[in-house]
N, C-alpha and C positions, 0 to 999 in steps of 0.2 A: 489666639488659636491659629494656627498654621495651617494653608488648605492648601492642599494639591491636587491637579485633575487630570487626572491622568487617562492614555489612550492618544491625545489628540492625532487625529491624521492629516487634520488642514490650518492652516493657518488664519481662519476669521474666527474661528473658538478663543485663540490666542487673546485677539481684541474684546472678547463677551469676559472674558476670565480675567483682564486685566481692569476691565472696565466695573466687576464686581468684586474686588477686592482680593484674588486668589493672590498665594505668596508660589504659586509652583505650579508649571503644569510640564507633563510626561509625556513620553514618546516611548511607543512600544519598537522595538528593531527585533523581536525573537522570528525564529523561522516558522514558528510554528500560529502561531497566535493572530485570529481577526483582525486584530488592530494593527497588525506589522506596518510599517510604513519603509517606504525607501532611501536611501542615502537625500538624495534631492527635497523629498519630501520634509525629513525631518530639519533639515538645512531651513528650509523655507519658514518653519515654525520657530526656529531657533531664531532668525534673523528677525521676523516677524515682533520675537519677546525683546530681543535687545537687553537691554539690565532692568527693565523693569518686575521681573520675576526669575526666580529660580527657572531654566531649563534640565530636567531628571530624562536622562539615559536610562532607560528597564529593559535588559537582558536577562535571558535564563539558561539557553541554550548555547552561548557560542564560549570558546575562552577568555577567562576574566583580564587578559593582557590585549586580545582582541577589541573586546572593549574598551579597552580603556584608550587605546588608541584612536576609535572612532569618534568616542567620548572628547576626546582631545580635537580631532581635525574637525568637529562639526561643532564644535564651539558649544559642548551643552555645560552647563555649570555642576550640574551632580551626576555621577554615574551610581545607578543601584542593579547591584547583583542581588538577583532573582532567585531563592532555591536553592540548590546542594552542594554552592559555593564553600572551600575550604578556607582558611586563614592562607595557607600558600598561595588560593587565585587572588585573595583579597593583596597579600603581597606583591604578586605580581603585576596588581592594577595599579596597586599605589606607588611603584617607583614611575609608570608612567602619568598618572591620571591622579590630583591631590584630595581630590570630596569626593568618598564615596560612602555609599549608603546599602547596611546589608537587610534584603528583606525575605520573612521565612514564615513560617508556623506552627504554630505550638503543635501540631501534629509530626512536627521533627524533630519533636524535644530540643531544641535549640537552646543555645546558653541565653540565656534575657539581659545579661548587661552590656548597655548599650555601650561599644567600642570593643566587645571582646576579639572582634578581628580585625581592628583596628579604625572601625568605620565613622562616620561623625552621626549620624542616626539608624534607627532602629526601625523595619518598620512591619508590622506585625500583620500578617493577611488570613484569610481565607482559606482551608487547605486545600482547593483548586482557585490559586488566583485565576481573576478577568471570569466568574463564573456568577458574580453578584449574588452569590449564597453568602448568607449571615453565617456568627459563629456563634457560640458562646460565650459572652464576654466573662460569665462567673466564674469562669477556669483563672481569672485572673485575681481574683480575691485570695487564693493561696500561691500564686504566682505572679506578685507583684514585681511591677517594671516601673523603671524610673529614667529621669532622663529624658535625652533629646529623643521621641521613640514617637509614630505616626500608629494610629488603628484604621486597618482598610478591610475589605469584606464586607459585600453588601449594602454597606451606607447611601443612601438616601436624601433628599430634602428632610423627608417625613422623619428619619431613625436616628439622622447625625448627630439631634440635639441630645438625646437619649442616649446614645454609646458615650456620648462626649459626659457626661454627668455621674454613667456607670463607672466608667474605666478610667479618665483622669487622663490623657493622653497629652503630648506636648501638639502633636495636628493629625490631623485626619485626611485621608486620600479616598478617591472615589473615582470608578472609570464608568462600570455597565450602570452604576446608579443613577446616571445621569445623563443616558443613550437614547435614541430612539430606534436605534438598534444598533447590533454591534461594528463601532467606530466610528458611526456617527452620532456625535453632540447633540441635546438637545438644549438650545442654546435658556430657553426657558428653565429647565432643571437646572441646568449650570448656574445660572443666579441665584434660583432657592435654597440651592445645597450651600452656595458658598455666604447666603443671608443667613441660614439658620444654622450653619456652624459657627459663624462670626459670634453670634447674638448669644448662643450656648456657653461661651467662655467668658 
């Protein structure tokens, strides 16, 4: 199973999430969003991961060629466009920027085959991501997804093994579920969540 932790704003989460087995943690850059971090910042966390984990770029707000280009000078290894991303932004990212990753929600009716905008994962959220509200996952028993594709929303220590058993997912991502508030880590959740999703697969 595939974890990523996404949110991070400082760079010793980096070491608790390497040291527990995560295959990925994230950096929020949107303008809008608690978790936003700064150029420097996320530099710091990227440097921090080195190649020992996936580094994930999550934007929702800026242009997807914007991105990709920051995606590129901060050395993160996946950029994931966030929300009402077209095939054209996703276009635009990839003649600059080669891994990217589209993430949306079934409240957008979204296409569900993973790569339909050309991206390498799929990754299925909440329909207010970074809100830590659960979903539905039975919506997915007639709208089966296959493939390289992540389930995010509300996940937990307590839930993760549980979605993971419903839904059949390739990994799972987790930000506010494993906060002690918003942006900061709770470096304790952060090893539970990533023991009981490992354990769950």
């Amino acid at each position: 199973m595939y974890v990523k932790v996404c949110g991070l704003t400082d760079p010793d989460t980096v070491d608790v999430a390497v040291e527990a087995g995560a295959d990925a943690v994230g950096v929020v850059m949107n303008r809008t969003s608690s978790r936003a971090v700064d150029a420097e910042t996320a530099r710091s966390i990227v440097d921090r991961a080195g190649s020992l984990l996936d580094t994930v770029l999550v934007v929702n707000d800026m242009p997807a060629a914007d991105a990709a280009r920051i995606a590129s000078d901060l050395g993160f290894t996946v950029l994931q466009l966030h929300g009402a991303y077209t095939r054209a932004d996703f276009d635009a990212a990839a003649a600059i920027f080669p891994r990217l990753w589209r993430a949306t929600s079934l409240a957008d009716d979204p296409p569900l085959e993973v790569g339909a905008y050309g991206e390498d994962a799929l990754l299925l959220d909440a329909p207010k991501p970074g809100s830590g509200e659960t979903w539905d996952l039975t919506v997915l028993t007639d709208r089966a997804v296959s493939g390289t594709w992540l389930l995010a929303g509300g996940l937990t220590g307590d839930n993760v093994a549980a979605a993971i058993k419903r839904s059949h997912p390739w990994g799972v991502d987790t930000s506010s579920g494993v906060e002690a508030s918003p942006g900061v880590k709770d470096h304790a959740k952060v090893r539970a969540f990533i023991a009981a999703a490992k354990a769950a697969s």
